[in-house]
N, C-alpha and C positions, 0 to 999 in steps of 0.2 A: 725792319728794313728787308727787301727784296735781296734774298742772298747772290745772285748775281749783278746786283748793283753796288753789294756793301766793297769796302774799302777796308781788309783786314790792319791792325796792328804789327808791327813785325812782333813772334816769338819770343817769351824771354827767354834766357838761355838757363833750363833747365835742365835738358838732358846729361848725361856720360856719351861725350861723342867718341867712337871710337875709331882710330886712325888705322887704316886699311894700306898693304903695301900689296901694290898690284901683283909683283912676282912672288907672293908666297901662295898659294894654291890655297892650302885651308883658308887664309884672311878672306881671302877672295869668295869664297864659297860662303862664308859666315857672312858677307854683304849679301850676295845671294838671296841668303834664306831671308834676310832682313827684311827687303823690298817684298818678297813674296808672302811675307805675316803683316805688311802694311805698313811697317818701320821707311823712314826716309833715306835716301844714303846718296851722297854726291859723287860722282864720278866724270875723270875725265873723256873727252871727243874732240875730233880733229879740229871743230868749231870753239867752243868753251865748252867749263865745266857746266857739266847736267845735275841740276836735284832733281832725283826720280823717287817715283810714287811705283806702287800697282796701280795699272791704267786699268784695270778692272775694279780699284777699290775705291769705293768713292767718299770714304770717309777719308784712309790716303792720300787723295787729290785736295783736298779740302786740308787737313796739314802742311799738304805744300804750302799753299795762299797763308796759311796763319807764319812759316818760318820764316817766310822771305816778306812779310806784309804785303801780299800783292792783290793788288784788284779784283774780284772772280768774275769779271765779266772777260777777263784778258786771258785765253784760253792758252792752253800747255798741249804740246808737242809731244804724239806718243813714239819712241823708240821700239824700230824692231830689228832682229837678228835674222831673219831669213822671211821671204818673198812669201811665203806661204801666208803669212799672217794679216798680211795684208788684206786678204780676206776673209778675215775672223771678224774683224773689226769697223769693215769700210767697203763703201759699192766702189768697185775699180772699173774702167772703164782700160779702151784702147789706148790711149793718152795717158796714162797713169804707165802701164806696160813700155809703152814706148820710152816715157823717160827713167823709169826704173831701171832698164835696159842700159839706157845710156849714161847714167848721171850716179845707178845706187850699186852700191855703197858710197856715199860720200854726202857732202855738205849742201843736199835740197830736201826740201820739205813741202809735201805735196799735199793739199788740202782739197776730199772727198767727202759725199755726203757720209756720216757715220753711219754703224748697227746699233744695236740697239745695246750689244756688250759693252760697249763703251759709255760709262754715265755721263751725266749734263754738265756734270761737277768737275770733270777735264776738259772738257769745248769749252766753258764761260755760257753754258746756257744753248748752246749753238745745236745746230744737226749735222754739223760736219766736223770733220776730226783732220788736223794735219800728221803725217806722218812721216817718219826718217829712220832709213838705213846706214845708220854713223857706220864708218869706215875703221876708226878708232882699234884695237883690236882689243883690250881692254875692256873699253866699253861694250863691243861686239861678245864676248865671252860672262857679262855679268848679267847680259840680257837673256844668253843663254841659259847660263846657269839658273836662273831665277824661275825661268820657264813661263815667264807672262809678260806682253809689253809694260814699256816703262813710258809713264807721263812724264816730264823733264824741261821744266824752264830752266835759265840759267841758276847758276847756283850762287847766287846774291843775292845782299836784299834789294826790294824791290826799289828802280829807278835809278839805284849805282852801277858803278860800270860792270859789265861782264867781266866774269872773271877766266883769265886765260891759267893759271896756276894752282897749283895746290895749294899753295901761300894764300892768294887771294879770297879762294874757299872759305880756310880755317880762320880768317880776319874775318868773314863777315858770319857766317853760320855755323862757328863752331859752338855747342851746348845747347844749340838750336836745332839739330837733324842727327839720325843716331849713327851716322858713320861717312868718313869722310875717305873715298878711295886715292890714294895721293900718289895720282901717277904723273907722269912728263908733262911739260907746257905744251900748248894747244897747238895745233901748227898754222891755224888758218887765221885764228883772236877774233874774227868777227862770225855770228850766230852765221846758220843755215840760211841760203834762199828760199823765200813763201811763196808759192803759186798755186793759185787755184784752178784747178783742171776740169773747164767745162765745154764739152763737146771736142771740137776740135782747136780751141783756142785756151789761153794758156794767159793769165793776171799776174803778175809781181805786187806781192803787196809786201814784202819785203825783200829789200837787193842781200845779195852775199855775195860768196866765192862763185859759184852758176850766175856766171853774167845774163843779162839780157841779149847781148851781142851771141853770146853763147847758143842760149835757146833758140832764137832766129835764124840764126844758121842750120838749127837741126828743123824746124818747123815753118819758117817761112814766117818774112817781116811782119806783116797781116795778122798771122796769129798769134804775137807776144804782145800785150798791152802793159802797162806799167800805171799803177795804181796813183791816184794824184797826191793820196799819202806818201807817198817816200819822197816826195820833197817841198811838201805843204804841210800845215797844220791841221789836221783832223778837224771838222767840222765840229762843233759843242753838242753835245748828245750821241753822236755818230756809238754806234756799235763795232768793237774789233773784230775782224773774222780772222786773224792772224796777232800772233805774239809783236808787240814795236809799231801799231797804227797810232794808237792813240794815246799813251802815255808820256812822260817824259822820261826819259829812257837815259840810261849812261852816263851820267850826269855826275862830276867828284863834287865836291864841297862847294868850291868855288865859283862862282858864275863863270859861264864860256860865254866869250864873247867872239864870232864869227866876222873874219876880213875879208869884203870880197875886192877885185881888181887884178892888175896884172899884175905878175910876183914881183916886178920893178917895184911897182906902187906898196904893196903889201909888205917887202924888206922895208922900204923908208920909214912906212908909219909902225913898223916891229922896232927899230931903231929911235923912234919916241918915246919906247915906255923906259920907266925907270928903274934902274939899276938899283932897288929896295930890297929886293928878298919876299918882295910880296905883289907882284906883278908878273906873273908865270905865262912864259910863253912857250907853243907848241909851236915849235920850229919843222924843216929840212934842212937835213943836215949840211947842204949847201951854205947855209944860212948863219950853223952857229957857230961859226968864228966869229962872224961879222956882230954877233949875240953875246959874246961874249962879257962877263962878269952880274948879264942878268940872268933870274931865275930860269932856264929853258929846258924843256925835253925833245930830242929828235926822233922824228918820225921816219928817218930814214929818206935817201938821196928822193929828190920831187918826184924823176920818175918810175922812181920804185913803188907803186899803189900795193903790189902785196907785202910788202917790208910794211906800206901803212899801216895794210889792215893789222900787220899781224903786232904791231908794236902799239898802236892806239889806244887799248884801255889799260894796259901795264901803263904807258904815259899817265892816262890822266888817274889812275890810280896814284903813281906817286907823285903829284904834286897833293894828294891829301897828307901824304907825310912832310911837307914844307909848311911854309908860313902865308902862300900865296893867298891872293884877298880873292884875284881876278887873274881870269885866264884867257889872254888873245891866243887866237888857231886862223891859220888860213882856210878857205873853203878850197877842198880839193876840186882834181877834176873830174867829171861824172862818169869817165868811160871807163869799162870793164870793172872790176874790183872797188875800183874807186868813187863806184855810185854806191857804193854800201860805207866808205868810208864818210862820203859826204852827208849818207843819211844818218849817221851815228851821230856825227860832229851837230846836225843840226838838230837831232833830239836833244843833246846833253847841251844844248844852247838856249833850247826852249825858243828855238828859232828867231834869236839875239842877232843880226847883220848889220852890217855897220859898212858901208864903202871906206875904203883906204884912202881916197882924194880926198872924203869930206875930212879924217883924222888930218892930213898932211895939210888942210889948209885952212884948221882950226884951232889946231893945238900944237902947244911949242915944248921944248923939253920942259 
């Protein structure tokens, strides 16, 4: 099989992982040298946790794919520590500069044609490399330390939800990857913004914290397009050029099943499901009183979208520690923040939508 086609197995968990406390200086450094001998090691960012590789090693990049069982056609995100590197790795253009300027350190992820240091075996086969200046300071010091970018999808296996904690890490890849950095929860829970920077126009092919409202403002309506992946299903064969195009992404156990309508309609038919302990609903917190004695987790007040983002996969992580069969979620709204929320909720739905008129004038308690 065509290794950028193949679909690894997740890891067994063979390793001694070892747990990393970001404020001790040695630990920190022992992760360090980790990454930089080709060893895996997960570390927090203001987005979620990162499993990083050496983005120079491409047998490294290629254990990432085997710990998290992930696709290698579904390229990984190289982390860097300082603006300089950017040019080791990648043709930068004026566009690139411009939003680096405005945007880095923090939650976007800019995807450039790659060099030739960067192997195949981190893009998914590709000739472009995405890249990001986390903010994190943590993670900013181990990048350092290490002295070579860092490859880093999330640090989950693959097609579960992101993991915002150090908790969530060591549930999914612990004896799987050789060190787990176990710093503070994430601030932002949902991944980086993707944009691909050609010429002087500017593609989202995945939403984050860097709204689309955002970049338009800094560049002009005209030149942000928005990719018809982030709120369709990827065409069959289609190739990713970004992390979250084409998989089923975020997804707990349970099937998500997606409400659309006005929140009148959407509380009525949330108020049909049954009060079992296995019908799990993802609420606003407006909501769960009115929810009250069924299975629900709140996402915080409706118009709170960064309260969404940032609570959303701790959400539907714990309902995998319940007994839920099924899980109803409202579809947010799309503006700012909350086109990333929306895109997340319709990956881990496998794009499941259901109108809330057709539920209220079908089905009875």
């Amino acid at each position: 099989m065509n290794e950028i086609n193949e679909i690894h197995a997740p890891a067994e968990q063979t390793l001694q992982t070892r747990l990393i406390d970001p404020e001790n200086k040695a630990e920190l450094s022992e992760a360090a040298q980790l990454l930089r001998r080709g060893g895996l090691v997960a570390f927090p960012t203001e987005t979620v946790y990162g499993l990083g590789a050496n983005a120079y090693d491409p047998d490294a990049a290629r254990r990432v794919y085997a710990a998290k069982g992930r696709p290698s056609d579904n390229p990984l995100i190289v982390h860097i520590a300082a603006l300089e590197t950017a040019e080791q790795i990648a043709h930068t253009t004026p566009l690139f500069y411009r939003l680096a300027e405005r945007y880095w350190p923090g939650p976007l992820t800019i995807i450039l044609p790659k060099k030739d240091s960067i192997p195949t075996s981190v893009t998914g086969g590709l000739n472009s490399v995405g890249i990001r200046f986390p903010s994190d300071p943590v993670a900013a010091e181990l990048i350092l330390q290490s002295g070579v970018p860092i490859a880093a999808p999330s640090a989950n296996l693959s097609g579960k939800p992101s993991p915002t904690t150090a908790a969530h890490v060591i549930r999914d890849l612990y004896g799987r990857v050789d060190a787990i950095v176990c710093g503070r929860d994430c601030d932002y829970g949902v991944e980086s913004t993707v944009v691909r920077a050609q010429g002087d126009k500017l593609t989202v092919l995945r939403p984050g914290a860097v709204t689309p409202e955002q970049l338009r403002a800094l560049l002009g309506e005209e030149n942000v397009l928005i990719d018809p992946t982030v709120l369709q299903k990827a065409a069959e064969g289609m190739r990713p050029q970004a992390p979250g195009m084409k998989y089923r992404h975020y997804a707990p156990c349970a099937p998500v099943i997606l409400l659309r309508g006005e929140p009148r309609e959407i509380r009525a038919a949330l108020l049909r499901c049954k009060a079992d302990g296995k019908t799990g609903i993802l609420c606003y917190e407006e909501d769960a009183a009115l929810l009250k004695g069924r299975l629900t987790m709140s996402l915080g007040p409706r118009e709170d979208e960064r309260m969404q983002a940032h609570r959303l996969f701790a959400c539907l992580r714990a309902f995998d520690e319940t007994d839920a069969a099924c899980i109803y979620a409202p579809l947010p709204a799309k503006d700012g923040i909350g086109l990333a929320v929306y895109n997340r909720l319709e990956k881990a739905a496998g794009f499941t939508v259901r109108d809330a008129k057709e539920i209220l004038s079908t089905e009875t308690k």
